[in-house]
N, C-alpha and C positions, 0 to 999 in steps of 0.2 A: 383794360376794361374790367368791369365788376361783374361778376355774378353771385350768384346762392347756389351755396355748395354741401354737401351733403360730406364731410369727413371720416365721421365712424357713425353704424348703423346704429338708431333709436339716442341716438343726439340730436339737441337743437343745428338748423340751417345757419350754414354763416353765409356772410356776403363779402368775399375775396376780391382782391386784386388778380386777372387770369391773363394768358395771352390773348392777344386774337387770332380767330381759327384761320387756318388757308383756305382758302377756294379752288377747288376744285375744278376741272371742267365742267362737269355737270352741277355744280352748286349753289347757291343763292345766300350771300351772305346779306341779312337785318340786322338795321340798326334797333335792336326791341325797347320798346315805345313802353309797353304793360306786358308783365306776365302774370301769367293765373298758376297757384300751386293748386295743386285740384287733390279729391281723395287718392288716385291713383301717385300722385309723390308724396302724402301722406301715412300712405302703405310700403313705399318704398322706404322713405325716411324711417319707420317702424321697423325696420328688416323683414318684411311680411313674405316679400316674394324673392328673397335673398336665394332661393333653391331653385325657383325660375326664370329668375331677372338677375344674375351673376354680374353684378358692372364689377368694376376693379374702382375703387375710392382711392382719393375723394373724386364722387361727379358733381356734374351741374346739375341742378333740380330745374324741373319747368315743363310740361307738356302742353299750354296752351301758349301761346305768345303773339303780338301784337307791334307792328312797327312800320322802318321805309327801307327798300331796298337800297341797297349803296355801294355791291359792287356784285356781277355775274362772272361766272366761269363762259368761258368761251364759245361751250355750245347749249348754252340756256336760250332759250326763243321767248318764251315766253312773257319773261319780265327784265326789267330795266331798270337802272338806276332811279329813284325817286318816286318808285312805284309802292303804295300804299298798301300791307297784305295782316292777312293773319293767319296761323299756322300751328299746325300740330307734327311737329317732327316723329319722322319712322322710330317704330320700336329701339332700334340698333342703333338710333341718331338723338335717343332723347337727352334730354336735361340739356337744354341750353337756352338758358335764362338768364342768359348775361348779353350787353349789350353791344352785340356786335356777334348773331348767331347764323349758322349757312344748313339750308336744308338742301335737300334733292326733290321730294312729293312734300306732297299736300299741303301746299300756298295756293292762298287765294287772293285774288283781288280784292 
């Protein structure tokens, strides 16, 4: 799968070849449809918050995202395969803007 990847801080995004994630119990993997780079991976992508936001590079860039479910972890209730969401992954979950990304919170129908 592809994503936009963020390599060395205040470099241009590339768009790599990645694995795909595993699923967890609790996790929700999308097929993403549209991602929004917003100012807040713009400041990351700048190394702005590099003293607060410590990732280990290269990550995936992306906090807003848009797509169809296509596979759950075991004890997810709530969604299902082929289910339509959009999403903004946990702080500690972010950058996953490649297509085929698994959150835990805040998916919505």
């Amino acid at each position: 799968m592809r994503a936009v990847v963020l390599t060395k801080y205040k470099q241009p995004l590339e768009l790599i070849e990645v694995e795909e994630p595993q699923v967890g119990e609790r996790d929700v993997l999308v097929a993403v449809e549209a991602v929004g780079l917003n100012q807040l991976d713009e400041k990351i992508r700048a190394g702005e918050f590099a003293q607060i936001l410590p990732y280990s590079l290269p990550v995936v860039m992306g906090n807003d995202v848009a797509g169809t479910v296509i596979r759950v972890g075991r004890l997810v209730e709530s969604f299902r395969a082929g289910d339509r969401v959009f999403a903004r992954p946990d702080q500690n979950r972010m950058g996953r803007s490649r297509n085929g990304s698994r959150w835990r919170k805040r998916i919505w129908h």
